[in-house]
Every structure is written in C-alpha cells, then in structure tokens.
C-alpha positions in Angstrom: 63.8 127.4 9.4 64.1 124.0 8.0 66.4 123.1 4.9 64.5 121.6 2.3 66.7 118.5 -0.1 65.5 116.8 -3.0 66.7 115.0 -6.1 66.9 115.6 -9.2 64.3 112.5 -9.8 61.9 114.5 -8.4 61.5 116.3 -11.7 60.8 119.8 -9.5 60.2 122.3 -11.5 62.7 125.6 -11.3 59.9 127.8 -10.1 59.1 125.9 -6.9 63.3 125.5 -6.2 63.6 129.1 -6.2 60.5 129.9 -4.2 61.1 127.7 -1.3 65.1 127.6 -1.6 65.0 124.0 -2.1 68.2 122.4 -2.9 68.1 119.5 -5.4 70.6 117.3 -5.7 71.2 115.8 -9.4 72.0 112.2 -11.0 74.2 112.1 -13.8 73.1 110.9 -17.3 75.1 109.1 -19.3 74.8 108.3 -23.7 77.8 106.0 -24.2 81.2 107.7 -22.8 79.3 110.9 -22.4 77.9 112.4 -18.9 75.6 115.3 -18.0 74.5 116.2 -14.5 70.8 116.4 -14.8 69.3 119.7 -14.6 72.7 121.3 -14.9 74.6 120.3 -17.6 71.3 119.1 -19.2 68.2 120.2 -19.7 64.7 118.2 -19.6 64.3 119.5 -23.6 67.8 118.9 -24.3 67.8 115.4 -23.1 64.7 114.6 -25.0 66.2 115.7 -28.0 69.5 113.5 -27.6 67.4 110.7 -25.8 65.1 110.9 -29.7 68.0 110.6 -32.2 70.5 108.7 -30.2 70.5 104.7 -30.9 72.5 104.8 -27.1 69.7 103.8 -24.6 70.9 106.5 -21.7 71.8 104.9 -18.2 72.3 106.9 -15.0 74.1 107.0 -12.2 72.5 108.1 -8.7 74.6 111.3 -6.8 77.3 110.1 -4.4 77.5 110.5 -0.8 79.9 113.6 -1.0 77.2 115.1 -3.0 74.7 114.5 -0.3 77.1 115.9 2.7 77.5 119.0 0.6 73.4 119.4 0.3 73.1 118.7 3.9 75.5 121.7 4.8 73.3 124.1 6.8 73.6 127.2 9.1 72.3 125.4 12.3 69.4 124.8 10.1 67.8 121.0 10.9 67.5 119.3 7.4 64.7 117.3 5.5 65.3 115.6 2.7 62.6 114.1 1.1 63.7 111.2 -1.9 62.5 109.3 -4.4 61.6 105.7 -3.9 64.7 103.6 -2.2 63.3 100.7 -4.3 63.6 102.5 -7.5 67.1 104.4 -7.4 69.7 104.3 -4.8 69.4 108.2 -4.1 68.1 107.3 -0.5 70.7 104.9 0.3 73.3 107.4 -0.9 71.9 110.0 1.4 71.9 107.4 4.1 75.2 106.5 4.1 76.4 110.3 4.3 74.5 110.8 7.4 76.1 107.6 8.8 79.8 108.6 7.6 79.2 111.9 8.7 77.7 112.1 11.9 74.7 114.1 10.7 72.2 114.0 13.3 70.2 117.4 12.0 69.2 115.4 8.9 65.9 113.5 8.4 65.4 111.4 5.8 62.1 110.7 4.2 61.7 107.9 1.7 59.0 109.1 -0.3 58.3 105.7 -2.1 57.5 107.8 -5.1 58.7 109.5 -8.0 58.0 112.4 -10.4 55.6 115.2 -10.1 54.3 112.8 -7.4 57.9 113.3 -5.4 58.0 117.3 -6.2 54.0 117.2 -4.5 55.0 116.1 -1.4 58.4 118.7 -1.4 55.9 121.5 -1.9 53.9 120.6 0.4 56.6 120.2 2.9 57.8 123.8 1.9 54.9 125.4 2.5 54.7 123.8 6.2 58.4 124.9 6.6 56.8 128.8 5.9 54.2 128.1 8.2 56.5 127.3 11.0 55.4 123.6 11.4 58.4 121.4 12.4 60.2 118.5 11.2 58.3 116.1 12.7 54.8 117.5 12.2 55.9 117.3 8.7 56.8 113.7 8.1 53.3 112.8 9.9 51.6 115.0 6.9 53.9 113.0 4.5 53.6 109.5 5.8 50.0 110.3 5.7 50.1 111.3 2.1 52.8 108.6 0.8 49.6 106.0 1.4 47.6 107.8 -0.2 49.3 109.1 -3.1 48.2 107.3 -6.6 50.7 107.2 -9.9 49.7 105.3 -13.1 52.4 105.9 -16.5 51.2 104.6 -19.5 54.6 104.1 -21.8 54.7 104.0 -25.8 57.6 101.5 -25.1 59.4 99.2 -22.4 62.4 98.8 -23.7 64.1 101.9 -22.2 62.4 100.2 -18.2 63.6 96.9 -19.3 67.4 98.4 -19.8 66.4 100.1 -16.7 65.7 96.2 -15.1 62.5 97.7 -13.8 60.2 95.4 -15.5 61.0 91.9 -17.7 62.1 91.6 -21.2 59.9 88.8 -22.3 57.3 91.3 -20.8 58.6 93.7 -23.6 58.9 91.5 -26.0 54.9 91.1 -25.7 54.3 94.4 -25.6 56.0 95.5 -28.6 54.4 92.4 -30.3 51.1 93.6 -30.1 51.3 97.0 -30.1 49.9 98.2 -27.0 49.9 100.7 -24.6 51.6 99.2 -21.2 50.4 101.5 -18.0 52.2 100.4 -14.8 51.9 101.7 -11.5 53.7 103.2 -7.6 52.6 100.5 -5.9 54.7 100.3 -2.4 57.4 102.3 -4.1 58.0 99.8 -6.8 57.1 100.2 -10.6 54.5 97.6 -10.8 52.1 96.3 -14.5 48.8 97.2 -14.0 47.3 97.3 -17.3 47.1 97.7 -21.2 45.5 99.4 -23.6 44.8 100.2 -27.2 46.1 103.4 -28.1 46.7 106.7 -26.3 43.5 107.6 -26.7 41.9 104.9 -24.5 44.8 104.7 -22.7 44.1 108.3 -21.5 41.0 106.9 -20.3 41.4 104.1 -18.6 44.4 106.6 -16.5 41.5 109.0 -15.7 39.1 105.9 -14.5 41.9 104.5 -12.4 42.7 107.3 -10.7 39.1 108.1 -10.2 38.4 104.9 -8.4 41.1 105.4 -5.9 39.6 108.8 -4.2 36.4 109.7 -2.8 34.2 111.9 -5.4 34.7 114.7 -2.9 38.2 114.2 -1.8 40.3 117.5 -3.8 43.2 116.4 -5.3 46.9 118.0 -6.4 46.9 116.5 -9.6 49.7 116.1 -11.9 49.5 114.6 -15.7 53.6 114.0 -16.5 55.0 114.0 -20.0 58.1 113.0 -22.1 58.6 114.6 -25.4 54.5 114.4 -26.4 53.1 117.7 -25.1 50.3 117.4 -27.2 49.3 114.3 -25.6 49.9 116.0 -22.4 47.8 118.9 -23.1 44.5 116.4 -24.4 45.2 114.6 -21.3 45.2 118.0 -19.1 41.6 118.6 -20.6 40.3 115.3 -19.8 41.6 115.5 -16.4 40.5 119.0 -15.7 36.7 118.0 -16.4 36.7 113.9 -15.1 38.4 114.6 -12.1 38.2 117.0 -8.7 41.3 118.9 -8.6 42.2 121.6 -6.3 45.3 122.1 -8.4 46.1 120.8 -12.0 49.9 121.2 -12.9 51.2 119.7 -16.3 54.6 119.2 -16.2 57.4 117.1 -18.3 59.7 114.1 -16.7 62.6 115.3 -16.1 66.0 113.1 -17.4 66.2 110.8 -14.7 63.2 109.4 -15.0 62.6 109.7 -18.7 66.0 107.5 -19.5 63.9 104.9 -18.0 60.6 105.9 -19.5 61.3 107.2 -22.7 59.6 109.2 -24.8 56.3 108.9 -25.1 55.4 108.4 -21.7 51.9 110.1 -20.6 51.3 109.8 -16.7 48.5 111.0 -13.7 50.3 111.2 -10.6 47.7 112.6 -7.6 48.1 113.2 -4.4 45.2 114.1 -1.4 45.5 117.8 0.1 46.7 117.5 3.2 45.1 119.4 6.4 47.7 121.9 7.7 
C-alpha cells in the first residue's frame, strides 16, 4: 500500500484523515510570542475566534525537515506526499530537503500548485487510487492531469491579513479598503493572483459562480468545494447557489483551516473545483 502525506494547509478535513490513514503534517501559528501547531494545539474554530478579537495579525511558520522525515517513516511502504503550492509556502521545499538529507528514495513528492479544499481534492482522490491498487506513478499522471485543470477563485472581505502575508501589494490594499470592495483573486500557476472585484458578497457570490462556470464544459462533473472563514452563513447561501448554477458530482462545504485563513482572514468565501478524474 502507499503512504499518503499532506499538510496541514491542505485544510483536510478529520473524516477523510482517518478514513484513508493519511498523515498530515502541521505549520505552526503564531499571535505575538504565542505558538500553536495547527490542527493540534489549535483548532480551525479556535483560531477563528483568537484570529477575531486579537489586534496581532497571526504569522506562520511552515513544518521543518525533521518533521517531514518523521511523516515519511513507513513500514517498506513507498510514500506520496502531495503539498500545497511551493510558490505559496515553503512546505514543499521543506519536504524536499528531508528527502535530500535523508536519502529517502521511497518518497515522491507532488507539488500540487494548490491550496485548500482544492489540495485535500486531489489527497482524496489519490487515497481512493491507493485502495484501488493503482500505483505511485499512475497516480501522479491522474494528478498532473487534474493540477491543470483544477480552478480556485477567493473572494476576501480584506487584504490586509495577504498583504502581511506579502502575497499581494499594500498599495493594492490600500485601494481596496478605500473603496470598499470585494477583492476575489485566483490559483493561477500556483500563485495567488487579482482577478477581480466586486460590490458586495452578494454579487461577489455571483461573479465566483460565473467564473467558475466558464472554465468547464456544461457537462464536465465537478468535485466542488465552496471554502469559508468564520462566515458560515455566507458559506451556506453560497452552497445553494452552487448546488443549482453548477454540475457537481460532489458539493462539500468546508472551513479554511489556520494556515490559510492567517493569510485570508475572516471573511473569506471561496469555490475551489476540480474535474473527476477517470480511474
């Protein structure tokens, strides 16, 4: 059988770890002088909660090598370990340099150039290949297929936790805020990219629906994920809107987890979909 790693950027819900034995492997959160491994010291609700009332804008800091080696400790098992985007957190690199350090030659590394319930698609997928008995290799051809396929737009309430981040500009920001829209970037090529505005969440939710409708064929089914920090009511109109505009196969609602959301914020409404796979 094949080992399954992930990160903790990857925002996989418990469920799916437990079902597949998949091991993630956490970033650390930091408010000021105080740390939390994500998803073990912290919560996604708990982080929230701090990440609301705390004037600290949260940083984090990506899992070390040693961290990595540990994950990649198997029983003759060859391992996959499928990451988020190398050109938006150093996770891949990390795992990279373990396998160099160590010698690991039954790890693969696979750069998913994603994020997000968009990330935790492609490590379900790959799970379910694993329990079909479909190797290593078969299963990076599925997921290279996939990764240029695979569509993410975010619309944020703010920019100011991306521009700490230094994933978008500050004058950009600075506009933003000014005028009181609604920013929506995209994944483009693994890299957080503008895309457009709008007025509101209301039409923002919208124009997320239309521009994830003109990336797939009317007949293409679809995983489809809408992603959430800290609004599930936003989340839950968005679900409904998504369930009757677009064709998915599957429809899973879930929230950003704290490595992604210290760069979001709260308030961030997302559709991340990718194409079903033939296996």
């Amino acid at each position: 059988m094949v080992k399954i790693v992930t990160d903790s950027a990857s925002d996989l819900p418990i469920e799916f770890q437990e079902r597949y034995n998949i091991t993630v492997v956490p970033s650390r959160i930091w408010f000021g002088s105080e740390s939390y491994l994500d998803g073990v010291d912290i919560s996604t609700s708990q982080f929230l909660s701090i990440l609301q009332k705390n004037p600290l804008i949260p940083r984090t800091t990506h899992a070390k090598p040693s961290m990595f080696m540990k994950a990649f400790e198997s029983d003759n098992e060859p391992v996959l370990a499928i990451l988020t985007s190398s050109k938006l957190s150093p996770f891949y690199s990390s795992a990279e340099y373990a396998v160099f350090q160590a010698g690991l030659t039954h790890v693969t590394l696979f750069d998913s150039m994603n994020v997000s319930a968009a990330l935790s698609t492609f490590v379900i997928f790959a799970a379910e290949m694993v329990q079909k008995g479909y190797s290593i290799r078969e299963i990076v051809r599925v997921l290279d297929d996939l990764r240029k396929r695979t569509r993410s737009f975010i619309m944020f309430d703010t920019l100011k936790y991306v521009v700490r981040g230094g994933r978008t500009s500050s004058t950009q920001g600075l506009i933003v805020s000014a005028l009181n829209l609604k920013p929506i970037l995209s994944i483009d090529e693994g890299l957080l990219e503008s895309h457009t505005v709008a007025f509101g969440y209301s039409k923002g939710m919208d124009k997320l629906i239309d521009l994830t409708r003109n990336e797939f064929h009317p007949n293409e089914p679809l995983y489809c994920n809408v992603v959430y920090a800290g609004n599930p009511l936003d989340a839950q109109q968005l679900t409904s809107k998504v369930k009757d505009q677009l064709r998915c196969k599957t429809l899973r609602t879930s929230s950003i987890g704290p490595s992604v959301a210290s760069n979001t914020g709260p308030g961030a409404l997302g559709v991340m979909t990718v194409p079903y796979p033939n296996f």
